[in-house]
MIMI-606521 format. One record per residue (C-alpha): residue in three letters; x, y, z; residue number from 0. Coordinates in steps of 0.25 Angstrom, whole numbers, plus 5000, padded with zeros to 4 digits. Each point is the difference from the previous one (the first is absolute). Example, Ala and Ser with C-alpha at 12.3 -4.5 7.8 and 13.67 -1.06 7.14 Angstrom:
REM MIMI-606521
<rec code="ALA" xx="5049" yy="4982" zz="5031" pos="0"/>
<rec code="SER" xx="5006" yy="5014" zz="4998" pos="1"/>
//
This chain:
REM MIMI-606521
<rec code="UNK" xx="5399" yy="5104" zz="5203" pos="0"/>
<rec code="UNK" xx="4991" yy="5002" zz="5011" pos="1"/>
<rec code="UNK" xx="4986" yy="5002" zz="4998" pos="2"/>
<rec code="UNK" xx="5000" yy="5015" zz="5004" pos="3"/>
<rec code="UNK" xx="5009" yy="5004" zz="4989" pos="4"/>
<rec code="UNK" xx="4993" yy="4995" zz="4991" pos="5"/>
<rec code="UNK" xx="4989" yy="5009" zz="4994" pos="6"/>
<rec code="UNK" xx="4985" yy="4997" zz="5001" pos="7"/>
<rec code="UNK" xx="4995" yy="4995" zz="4983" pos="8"/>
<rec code="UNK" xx="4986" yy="5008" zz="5002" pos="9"/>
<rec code="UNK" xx="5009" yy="5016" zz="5000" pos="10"/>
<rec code="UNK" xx="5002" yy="5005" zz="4986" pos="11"/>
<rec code="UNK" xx="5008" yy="5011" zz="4999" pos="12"/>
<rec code="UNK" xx="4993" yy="5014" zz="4998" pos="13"/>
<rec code="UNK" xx="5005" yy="5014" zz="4998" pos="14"/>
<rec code="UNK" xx="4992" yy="5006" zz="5009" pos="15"/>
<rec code="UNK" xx="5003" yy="4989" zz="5010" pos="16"/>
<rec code="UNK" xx="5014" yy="5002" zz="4999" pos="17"/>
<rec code="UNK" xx="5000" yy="5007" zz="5013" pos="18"/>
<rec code="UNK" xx="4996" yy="4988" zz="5008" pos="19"/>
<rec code="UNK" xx="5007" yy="4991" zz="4993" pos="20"/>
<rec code="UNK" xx="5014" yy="5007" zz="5006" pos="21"/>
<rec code="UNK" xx="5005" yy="4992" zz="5009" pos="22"/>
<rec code="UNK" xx="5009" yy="5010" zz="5008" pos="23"/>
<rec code="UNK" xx="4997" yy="5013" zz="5005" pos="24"/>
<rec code="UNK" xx="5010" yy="5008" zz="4994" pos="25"/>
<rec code="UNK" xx="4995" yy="4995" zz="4985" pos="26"/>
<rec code="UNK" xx="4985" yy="5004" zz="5005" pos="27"/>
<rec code="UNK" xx="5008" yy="5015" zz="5004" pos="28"/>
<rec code="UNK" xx="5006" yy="5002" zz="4989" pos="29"/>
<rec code="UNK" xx="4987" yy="4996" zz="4991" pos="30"/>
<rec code="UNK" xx="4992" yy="5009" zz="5008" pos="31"/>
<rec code="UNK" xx="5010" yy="5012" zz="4997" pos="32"/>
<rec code="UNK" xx="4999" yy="4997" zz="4987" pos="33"/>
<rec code="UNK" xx="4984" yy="5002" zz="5000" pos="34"/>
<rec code="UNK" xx="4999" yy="5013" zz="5008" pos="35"/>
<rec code="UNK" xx="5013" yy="5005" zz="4991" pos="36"/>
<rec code="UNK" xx="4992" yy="4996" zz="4988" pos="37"/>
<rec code="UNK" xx="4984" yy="5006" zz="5007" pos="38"/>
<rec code="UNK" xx="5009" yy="5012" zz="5003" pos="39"/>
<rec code="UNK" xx="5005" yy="5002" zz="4988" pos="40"/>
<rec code="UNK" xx="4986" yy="5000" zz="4995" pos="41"/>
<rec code="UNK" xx="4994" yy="5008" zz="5007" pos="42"/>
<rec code="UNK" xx="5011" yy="5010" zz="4998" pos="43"/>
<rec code="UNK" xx="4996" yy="4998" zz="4985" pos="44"/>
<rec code="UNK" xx="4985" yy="5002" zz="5004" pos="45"/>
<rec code="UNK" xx="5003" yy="5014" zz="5008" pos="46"/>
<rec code="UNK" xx="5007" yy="5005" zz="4989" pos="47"/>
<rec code="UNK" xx="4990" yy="4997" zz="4989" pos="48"/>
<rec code="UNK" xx="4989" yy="5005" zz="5011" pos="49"/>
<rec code="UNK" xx="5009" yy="5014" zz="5001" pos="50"/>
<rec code="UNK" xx="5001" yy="4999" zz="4985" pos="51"/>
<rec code="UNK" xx="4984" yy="4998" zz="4999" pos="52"/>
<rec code="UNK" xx="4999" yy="5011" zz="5012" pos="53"/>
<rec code="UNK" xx="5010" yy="5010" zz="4991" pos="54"/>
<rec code="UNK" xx="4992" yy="4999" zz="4988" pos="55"/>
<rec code="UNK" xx="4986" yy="5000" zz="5008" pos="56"/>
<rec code="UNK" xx="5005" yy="5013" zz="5006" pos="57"/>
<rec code="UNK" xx="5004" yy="5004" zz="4984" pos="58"/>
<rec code="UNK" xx="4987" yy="4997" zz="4996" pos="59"/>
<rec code="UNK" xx="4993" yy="5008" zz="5011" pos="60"/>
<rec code="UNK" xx="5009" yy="5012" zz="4997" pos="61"/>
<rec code="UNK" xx="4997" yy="4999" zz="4986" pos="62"/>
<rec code="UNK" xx="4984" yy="4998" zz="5002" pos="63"/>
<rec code="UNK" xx="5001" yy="5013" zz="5010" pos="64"/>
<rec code="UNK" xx="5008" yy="5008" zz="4989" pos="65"/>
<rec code="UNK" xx="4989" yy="4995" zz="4991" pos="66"/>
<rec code="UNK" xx="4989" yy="5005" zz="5007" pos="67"/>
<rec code="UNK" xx="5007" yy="5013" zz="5003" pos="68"/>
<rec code="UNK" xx="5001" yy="5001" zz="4984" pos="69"/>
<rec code="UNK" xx="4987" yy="4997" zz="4997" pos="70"/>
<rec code="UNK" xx="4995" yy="5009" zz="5012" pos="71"/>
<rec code="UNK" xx="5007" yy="5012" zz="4994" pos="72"/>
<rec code="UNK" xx="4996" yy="4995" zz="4985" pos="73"/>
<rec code="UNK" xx="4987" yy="4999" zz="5004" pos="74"/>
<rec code="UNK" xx="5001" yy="5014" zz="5007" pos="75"/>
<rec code="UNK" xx="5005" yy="5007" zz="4989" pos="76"/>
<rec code="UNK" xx="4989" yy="4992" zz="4989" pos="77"/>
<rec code="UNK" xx="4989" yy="5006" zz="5009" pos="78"/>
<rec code="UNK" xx="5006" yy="5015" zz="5001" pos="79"/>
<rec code="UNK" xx="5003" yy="5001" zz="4985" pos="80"/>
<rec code="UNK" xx="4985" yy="4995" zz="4997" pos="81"/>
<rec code="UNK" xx="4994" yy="5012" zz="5008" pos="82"/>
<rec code="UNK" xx="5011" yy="5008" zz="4996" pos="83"/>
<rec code="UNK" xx="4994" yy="4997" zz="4985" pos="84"/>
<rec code="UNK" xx="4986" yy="5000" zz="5004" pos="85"/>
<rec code="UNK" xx="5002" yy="5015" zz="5006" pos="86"/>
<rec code="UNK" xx="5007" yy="5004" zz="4988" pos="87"/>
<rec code="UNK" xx="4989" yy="4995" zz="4992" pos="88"/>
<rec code="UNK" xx="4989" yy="5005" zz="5010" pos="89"/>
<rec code="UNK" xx="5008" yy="5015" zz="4996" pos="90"/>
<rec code="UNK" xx="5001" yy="4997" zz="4986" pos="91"/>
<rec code="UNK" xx="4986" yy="4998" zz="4999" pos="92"/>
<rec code="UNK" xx="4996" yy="5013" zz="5010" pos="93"/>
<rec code="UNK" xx="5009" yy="5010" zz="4993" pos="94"/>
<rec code="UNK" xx="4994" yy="4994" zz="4988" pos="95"/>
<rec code="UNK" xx="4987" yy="5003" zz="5004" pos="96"/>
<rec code="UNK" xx="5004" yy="5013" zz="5007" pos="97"/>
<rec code="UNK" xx="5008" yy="5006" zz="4985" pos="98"/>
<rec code="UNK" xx="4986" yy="4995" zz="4993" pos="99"/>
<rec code="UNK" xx="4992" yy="5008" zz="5008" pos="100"/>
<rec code="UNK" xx="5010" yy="5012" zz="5000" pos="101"/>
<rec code="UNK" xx="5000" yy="4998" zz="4985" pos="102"/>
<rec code="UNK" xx="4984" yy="4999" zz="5000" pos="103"/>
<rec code="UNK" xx="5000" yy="5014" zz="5009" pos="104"/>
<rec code="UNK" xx="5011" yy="5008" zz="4993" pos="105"/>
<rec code="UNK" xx="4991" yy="4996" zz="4986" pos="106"/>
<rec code="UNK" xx="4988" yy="5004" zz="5007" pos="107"/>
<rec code="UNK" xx="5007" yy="5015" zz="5006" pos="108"/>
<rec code="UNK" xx="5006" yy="5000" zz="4985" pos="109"/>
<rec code="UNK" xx="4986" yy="5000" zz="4993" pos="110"/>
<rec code="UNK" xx="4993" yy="5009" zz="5010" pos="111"/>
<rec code="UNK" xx="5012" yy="5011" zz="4996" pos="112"/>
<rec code="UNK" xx="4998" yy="4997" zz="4985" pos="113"/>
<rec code="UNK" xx="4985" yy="5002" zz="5003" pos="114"/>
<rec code="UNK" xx="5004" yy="5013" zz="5007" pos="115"/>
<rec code="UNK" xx="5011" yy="5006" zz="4991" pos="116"/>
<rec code="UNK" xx="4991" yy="4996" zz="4988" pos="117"/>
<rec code="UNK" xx="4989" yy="5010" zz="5010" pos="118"/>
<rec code="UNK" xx="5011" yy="5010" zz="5000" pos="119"/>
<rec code="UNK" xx="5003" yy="5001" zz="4987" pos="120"/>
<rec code="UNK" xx="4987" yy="5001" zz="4993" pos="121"/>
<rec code="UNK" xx="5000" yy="5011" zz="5011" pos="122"/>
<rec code="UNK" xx="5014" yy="5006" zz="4995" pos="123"/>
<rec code="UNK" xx="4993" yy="4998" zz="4987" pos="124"/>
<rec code="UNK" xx="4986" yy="5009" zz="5002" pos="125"/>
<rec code="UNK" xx="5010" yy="5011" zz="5008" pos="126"/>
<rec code="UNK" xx="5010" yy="5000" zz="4988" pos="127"/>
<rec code="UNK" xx="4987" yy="5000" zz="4991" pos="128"/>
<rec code="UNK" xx="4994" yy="5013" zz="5008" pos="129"/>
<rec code="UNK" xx="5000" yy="5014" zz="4993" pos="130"/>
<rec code="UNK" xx="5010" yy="5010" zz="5007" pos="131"/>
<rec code="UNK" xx="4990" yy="5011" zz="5005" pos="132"/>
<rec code="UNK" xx="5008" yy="5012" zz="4997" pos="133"/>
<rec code="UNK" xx="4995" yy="5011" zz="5011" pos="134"/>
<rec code="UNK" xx="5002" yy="5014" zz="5004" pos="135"/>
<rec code="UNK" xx="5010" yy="4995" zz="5009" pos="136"/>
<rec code="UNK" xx="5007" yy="4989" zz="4991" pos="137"/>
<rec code="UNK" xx="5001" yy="5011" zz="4991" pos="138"/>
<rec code="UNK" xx="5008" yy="5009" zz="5009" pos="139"/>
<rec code="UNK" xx="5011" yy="4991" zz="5005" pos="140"/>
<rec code="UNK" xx="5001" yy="4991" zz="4987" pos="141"/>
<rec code="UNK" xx="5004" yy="5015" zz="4995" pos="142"/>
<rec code="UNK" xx="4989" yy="5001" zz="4989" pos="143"/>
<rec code="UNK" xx="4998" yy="5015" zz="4999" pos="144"/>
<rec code="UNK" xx="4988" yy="5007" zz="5006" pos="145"/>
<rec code="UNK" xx="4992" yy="5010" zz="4994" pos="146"/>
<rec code="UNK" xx="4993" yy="5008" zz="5011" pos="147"/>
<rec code="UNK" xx="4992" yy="5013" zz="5000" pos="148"/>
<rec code="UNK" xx="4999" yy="5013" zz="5003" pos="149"/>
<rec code="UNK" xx="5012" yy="5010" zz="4997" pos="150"/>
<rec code="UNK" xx="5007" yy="4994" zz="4988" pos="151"/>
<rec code="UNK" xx="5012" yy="5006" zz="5007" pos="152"/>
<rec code="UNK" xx="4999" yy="4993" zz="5010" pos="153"/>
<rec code="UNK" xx="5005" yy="4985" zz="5005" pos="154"/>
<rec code="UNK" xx="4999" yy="4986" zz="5008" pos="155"/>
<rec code="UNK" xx="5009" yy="5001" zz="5012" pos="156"/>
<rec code="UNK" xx="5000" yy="4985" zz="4997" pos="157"/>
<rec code="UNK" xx="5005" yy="5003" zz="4987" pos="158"/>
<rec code="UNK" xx="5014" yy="5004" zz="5005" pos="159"/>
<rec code="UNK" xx="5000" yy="4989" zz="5010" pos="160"/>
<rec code="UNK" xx="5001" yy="4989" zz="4990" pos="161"/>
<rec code="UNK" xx="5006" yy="5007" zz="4991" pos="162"/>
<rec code="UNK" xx="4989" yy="5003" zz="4990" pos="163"/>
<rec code="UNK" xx="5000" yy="5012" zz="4991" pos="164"/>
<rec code="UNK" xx="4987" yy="5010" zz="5004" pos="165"/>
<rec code="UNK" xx="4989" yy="5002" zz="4990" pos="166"/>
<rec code="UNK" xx="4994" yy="5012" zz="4995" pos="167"/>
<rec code="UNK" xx="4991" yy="4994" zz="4991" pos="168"/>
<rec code="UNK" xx="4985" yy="5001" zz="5004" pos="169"/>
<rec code="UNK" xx="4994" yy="4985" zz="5005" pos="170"/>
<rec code="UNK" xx="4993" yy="4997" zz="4987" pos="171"/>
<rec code="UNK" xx="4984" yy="4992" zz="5005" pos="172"/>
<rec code="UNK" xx="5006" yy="4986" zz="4998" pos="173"/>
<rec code="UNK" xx="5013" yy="5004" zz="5008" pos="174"/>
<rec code="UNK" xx="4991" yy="5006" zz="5011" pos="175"/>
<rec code="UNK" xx="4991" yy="4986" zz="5000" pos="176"/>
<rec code="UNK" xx="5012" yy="4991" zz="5002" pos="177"/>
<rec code="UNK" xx="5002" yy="5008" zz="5012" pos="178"/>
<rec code="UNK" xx="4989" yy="5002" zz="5008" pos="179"/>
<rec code="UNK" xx="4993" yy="4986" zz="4995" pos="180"/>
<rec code="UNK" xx="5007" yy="4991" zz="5009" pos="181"/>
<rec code="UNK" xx="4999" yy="5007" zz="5014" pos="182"/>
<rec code="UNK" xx="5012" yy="4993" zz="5006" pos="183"/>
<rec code="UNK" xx="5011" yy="5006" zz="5007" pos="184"/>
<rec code="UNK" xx="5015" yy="4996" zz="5006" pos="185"/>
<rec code="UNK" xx="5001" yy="4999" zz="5017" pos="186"/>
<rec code="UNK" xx="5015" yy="5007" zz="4999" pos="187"/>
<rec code="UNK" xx="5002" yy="4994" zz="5012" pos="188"/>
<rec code="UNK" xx="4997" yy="4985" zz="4996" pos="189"/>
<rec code="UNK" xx="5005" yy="5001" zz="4985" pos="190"/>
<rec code="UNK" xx="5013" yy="5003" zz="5007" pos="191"/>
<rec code="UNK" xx="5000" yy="4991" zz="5010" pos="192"/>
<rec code="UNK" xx="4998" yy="4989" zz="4988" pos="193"/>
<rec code="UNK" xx="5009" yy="5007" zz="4992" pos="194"/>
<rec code="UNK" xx="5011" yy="4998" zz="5009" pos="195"/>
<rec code="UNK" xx="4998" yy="4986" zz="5003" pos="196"/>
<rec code="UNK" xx="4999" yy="4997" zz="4984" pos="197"/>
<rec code="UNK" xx="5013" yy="5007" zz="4998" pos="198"/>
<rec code="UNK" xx="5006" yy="4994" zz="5011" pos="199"/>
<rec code="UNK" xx="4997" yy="4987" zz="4999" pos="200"/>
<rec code="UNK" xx="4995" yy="4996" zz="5012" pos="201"/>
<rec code="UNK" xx="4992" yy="4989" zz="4998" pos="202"/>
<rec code="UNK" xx="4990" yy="4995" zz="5013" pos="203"/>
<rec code="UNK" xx="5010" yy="5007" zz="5011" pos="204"/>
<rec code="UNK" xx="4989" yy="5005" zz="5010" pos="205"/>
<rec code="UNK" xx="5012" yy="5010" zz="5002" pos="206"/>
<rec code="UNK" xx="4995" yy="5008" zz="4989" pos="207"/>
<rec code="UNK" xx="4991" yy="5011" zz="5002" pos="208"/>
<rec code="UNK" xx="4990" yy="4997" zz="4988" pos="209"/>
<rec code="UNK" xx="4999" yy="4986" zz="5004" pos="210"/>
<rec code="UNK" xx="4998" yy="5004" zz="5016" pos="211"/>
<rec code="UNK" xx="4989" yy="5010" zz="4996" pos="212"/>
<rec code="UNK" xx="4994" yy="4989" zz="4992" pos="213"/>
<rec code="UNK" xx="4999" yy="4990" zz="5009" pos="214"/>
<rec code="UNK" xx="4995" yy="5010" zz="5010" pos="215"/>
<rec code="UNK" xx="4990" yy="5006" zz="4993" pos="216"/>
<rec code="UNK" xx="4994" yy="4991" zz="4989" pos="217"/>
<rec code="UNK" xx="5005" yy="4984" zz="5004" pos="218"/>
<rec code="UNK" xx="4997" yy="5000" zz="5014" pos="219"/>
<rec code="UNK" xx="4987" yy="5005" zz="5000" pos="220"/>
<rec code="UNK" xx="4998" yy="4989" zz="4991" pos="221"/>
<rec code="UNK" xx="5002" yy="4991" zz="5011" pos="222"/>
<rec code="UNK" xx="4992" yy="5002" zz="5012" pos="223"/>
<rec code="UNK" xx="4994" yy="4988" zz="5003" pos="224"/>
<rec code="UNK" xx="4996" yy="4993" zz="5011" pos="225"/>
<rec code="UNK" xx="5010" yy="4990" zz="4999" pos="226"/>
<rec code="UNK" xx="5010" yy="5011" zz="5001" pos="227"/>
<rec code="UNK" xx="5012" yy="4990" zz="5001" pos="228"/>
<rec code="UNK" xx="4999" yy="4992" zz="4987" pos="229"/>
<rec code="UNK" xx="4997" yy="5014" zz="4995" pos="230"/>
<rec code="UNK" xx="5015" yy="5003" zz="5001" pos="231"/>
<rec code="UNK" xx="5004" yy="4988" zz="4998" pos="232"/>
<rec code="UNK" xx="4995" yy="4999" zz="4984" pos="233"/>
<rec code="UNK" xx="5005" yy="5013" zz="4998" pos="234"/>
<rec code="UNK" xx="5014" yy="4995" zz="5005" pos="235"/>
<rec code="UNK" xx="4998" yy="4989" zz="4989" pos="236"/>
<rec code="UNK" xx="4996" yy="5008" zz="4989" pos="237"/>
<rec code="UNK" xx="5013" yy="5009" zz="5003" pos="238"/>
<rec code="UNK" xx="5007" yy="4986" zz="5001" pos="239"/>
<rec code="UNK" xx="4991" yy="4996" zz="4986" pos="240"/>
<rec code="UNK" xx="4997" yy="4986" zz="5005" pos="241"/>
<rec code="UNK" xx="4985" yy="5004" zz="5003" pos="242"/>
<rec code="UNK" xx="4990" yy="4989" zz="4991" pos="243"/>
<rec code="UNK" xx="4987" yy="5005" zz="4998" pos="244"/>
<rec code="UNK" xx="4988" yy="4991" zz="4991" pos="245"/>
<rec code="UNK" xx="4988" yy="5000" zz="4998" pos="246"/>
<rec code="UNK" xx="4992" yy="4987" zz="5004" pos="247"/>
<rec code="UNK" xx="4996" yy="4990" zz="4988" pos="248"/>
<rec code="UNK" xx="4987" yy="4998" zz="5006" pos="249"/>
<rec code="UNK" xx="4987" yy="4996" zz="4994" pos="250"/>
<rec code="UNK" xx="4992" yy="5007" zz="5012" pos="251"/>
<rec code="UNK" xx="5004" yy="5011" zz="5010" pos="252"/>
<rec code="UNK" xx="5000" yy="4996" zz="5014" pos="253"/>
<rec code="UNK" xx="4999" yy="5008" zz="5013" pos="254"/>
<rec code="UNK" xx="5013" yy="5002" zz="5007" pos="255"/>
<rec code="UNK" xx="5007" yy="5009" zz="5011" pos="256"/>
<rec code="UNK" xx="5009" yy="5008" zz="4994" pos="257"/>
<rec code="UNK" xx="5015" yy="4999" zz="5004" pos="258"/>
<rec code="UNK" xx="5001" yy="5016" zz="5001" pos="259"/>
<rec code="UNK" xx="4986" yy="5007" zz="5003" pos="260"/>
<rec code="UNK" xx="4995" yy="4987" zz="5008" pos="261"/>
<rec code="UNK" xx="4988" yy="5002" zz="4994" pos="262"/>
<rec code="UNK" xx="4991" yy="4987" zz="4994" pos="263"/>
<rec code="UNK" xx="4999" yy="5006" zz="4984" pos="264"/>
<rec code="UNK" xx="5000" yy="4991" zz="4988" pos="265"/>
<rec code="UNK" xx="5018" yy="4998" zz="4998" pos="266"/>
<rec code="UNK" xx="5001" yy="4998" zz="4987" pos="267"/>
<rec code="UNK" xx="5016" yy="5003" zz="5001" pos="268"/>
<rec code="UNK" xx="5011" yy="4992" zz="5009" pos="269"/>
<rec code="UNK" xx="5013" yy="5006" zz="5004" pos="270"/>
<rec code="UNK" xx="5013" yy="4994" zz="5006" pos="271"/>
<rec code="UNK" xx="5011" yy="5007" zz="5004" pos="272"/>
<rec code="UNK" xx="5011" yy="4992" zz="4994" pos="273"/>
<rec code="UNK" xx="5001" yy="4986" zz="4992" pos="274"/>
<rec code="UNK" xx="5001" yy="4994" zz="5015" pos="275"/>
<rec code="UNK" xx="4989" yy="5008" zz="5006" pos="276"/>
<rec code="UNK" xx="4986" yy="4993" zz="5001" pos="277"/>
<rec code="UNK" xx="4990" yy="5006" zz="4991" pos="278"/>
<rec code="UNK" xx="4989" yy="5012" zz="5006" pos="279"/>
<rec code="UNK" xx="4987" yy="5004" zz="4994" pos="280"/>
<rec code="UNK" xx="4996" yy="5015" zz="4999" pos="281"/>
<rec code="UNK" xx="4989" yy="5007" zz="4997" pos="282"/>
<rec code="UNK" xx="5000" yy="5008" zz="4987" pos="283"/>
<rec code="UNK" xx="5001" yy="5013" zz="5007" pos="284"/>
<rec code="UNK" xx="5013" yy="4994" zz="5007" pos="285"/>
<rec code="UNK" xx="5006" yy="4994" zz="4987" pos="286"/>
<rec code="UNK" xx="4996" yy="5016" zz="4992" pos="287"/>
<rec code="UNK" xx="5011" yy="5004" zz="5010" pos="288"/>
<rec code="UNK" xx="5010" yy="4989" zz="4999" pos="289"/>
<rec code="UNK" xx="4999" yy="5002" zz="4985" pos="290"/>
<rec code="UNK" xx="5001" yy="5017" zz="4999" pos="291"/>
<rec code="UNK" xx="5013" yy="4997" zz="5008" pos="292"/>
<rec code="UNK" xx="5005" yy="4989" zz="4992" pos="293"/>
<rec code="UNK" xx="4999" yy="5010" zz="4988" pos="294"/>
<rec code="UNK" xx="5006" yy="5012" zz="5008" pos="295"/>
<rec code="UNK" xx="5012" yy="4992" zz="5004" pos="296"/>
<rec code="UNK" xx="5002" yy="4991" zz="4988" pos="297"/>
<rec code="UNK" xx="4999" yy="5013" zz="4990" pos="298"/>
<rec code="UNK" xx="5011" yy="5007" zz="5010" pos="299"/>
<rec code="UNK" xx="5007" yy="4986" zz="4999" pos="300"/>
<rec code="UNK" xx="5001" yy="5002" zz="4983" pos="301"/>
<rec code="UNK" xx="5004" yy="5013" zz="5001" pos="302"/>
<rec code="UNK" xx="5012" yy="4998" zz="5010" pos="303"/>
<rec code="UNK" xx="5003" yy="4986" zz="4989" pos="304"/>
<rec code="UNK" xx="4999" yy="5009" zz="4989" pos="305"/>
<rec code="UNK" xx="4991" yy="4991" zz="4994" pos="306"/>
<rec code="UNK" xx="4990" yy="5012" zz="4998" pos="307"/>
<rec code="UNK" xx="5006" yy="5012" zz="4992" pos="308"/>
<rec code="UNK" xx="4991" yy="5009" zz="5002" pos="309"/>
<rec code="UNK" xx="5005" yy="5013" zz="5003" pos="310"/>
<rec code="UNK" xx="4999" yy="5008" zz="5014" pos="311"/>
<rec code="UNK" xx="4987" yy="5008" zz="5000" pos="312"/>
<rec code="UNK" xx="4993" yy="4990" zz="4990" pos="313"/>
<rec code="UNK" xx="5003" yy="4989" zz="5010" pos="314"/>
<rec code="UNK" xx="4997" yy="5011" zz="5012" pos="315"/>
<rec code="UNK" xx="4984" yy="5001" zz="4996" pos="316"/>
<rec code="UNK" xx="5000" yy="4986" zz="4999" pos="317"/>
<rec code="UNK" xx="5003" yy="4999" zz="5014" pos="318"/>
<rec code="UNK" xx="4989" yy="5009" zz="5002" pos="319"/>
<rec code="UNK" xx="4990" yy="4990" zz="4993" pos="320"/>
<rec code="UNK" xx="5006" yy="4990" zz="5008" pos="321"/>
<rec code="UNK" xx="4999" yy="5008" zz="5013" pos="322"/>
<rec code="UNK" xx="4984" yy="5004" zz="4997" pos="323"/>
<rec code="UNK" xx="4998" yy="4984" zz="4997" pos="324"/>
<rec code="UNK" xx="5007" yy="5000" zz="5016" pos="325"/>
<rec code="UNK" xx="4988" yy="5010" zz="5003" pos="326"/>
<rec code="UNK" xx="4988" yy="4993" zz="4992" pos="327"/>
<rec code="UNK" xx="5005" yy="4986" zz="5007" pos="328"/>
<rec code="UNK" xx="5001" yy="5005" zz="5013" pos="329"/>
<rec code="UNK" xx="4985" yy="5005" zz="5001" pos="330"/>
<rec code="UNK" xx="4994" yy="4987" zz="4991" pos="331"/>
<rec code="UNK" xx="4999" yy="5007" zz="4987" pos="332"/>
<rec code="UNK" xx="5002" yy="4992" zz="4989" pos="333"/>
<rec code="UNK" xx="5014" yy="5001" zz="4991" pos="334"/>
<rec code="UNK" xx="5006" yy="4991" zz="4990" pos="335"/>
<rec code="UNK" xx="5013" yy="4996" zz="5004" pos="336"/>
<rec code="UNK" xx="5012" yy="4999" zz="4991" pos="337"/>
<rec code="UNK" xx="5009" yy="4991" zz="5005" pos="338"/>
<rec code="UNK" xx="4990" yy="4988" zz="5004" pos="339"/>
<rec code="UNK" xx="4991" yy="5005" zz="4987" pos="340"/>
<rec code="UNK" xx="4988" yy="4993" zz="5002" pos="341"/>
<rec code="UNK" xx="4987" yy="5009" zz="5001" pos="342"/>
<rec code="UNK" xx="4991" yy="5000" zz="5014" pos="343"/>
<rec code="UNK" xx="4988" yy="4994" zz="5001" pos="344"/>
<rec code="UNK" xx="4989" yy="5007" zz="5004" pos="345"/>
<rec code="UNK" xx="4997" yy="5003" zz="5014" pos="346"/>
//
């Protein structure tokens, strides 16, 4: 054997080495395919699991975006229901506040009308308590008979009117005194005027002529003022009955500008239109006139109720009283009203 062929005693064999030790090139071809077949197939092995890792980043990225969307609209929603709860608690709390107050002001108007009805009763009370004054004209059309002088044969035209049998007796002294001592005597036109309106039940309608003539004549003047316009509009809220009028629980008087003359006097009495009006102070003069119309129209107002059963022509001269008290207000004298019965202070 030559020495060519033989192999060199310092090579060991290696497997990484196997390539230079093939001794032909179709060997070294053939091993060479084999390696890029194996790297290949590593690599197609690597793609894969970097697709699969790509896939499931891409999952994952999904996933944290439907998370975020998620907790977004969670969030959203948390957030909205806390200010929805905060604004139904901010109206519990207001309409809370608001039905307390409402309750303290309707348990404030309902004492001020138990302090007013109590006013009206004991009112009621001393009317009720009053003697019935039986007058020459009471007597007439209440059809108590009439002795009259002169000829005994003679007779009352009144007598026939109202259906009363004449007397021939002669008027005896006390009979003539019950006549002639109170000097009062029945305005025909008035007392049927009046008469119509009680019969008819007309209550406040301006419509009505004895209401008309009443306002007219006795009211109105009652209400010249120099603030004409709230003149008229407290006689629109007595009509309405919502008028308030109290006296001032005050240790010492001051000097004010009352609402009505506009004059500086010493308003001892405020008076408000209604519960939602703002109070007004009057002078004793002006509050003499609210008060003799308050009795006018609240007496008008019992009869047309029916809680006054007082007859016609009794009920007729109290309106009369309550028309002179119109008169004694008007020009400052000094009266005792019924309805607000609380007595005057002097002057």
């Amino acid at each position: 054997m030559s020495s060519g062929n033989v192999p060199n005693s310092d090579l060991c064999f290696k497997p990484e080495e196997a390539y230079k030790m093939v001794s032909t090139a179709e060997e070294r071809r053939e091993l060479a395919e084999k390696m890029v077949t194996e790297s290949l197939l590593k690599i197609d092995v690597l793609q894969s699991e970097v697709h699969s890792m790509n896939d499931n980043v891409g999952t994952s990225c999904s996933e944290c975006d439907r998370l975020k969307k998620i907790l977004k609209s969670v969030d959203g929603e948390v957030h909205e229901l806390t200010e929805q709860v905060f604004q139904e608690a901010y109206k519990m709390v207001n309409s809370a506040e608001e039905l307390r107050e409402r309750a303290e002001k309707r348990e404030a108007e309902a004492r001020l009308k138990v302090d007013v009805l109590q006013a009206e009763v004991g009112a009621l009370k001393a009317i009720v308590k009053t003697p019935k004054r039986l007058s020459f004209a009471n007597r007439i059309l209440n059809g108590t008979p009439i002795h009259i002088t002169g000829d005994s044969s003679s007779y009352s035209l009144f007598s026939r009117k109202f259906n009363i049998l004449p007397s021939v007796t002669p008027p005896s002294k006390n009979d003539v005194f019950a006549i002639t001592r109170d000097n009062r005597e029945v305005d025909p036109i008035s007392h049927r005027e009046f008469v119509n309106w009680r019969e008819n039940s007309l209550g406040l309608n301006e419509n009505s002529a004895f209401l008309k003539r009443a306002i007219h004549e006795d009211i109105m003047p009652c209400l010249v003022f120099e603030n004409s316009e709230l003149a008229l509009e407290i006689l629109e809220a007595i009509k309405k009955n919502t008028l308030e009028m109290e006296p001032l629980n005050e240790g010492k008087s001051n000097l004010r500008e009352c609402a009505l003359t506009k004059v500086t006097r010493h308003c001892i009495y405020h008076v408000r239109l209604d519960a939602e009006s703002e109070w007004l102070f009057v002078s004793l003069l002006a509050r003499n006139r609210i008060a003799a119309i308050c009795d006018f129209f609240t007496y008008l107002r019992y009869l047309h109720q029916g809680i006054l059963k007082t007859g016609i022509h009794d009920s007729y001269w109290e309106i009369v009283n309550l028309k002179k008290n119109l008169v004694l207000a008007r020009l400052g004298l000094d009266f005792t009203p019924k309805m607000y019965n609380q007595p005057n202070p002097d002057y």
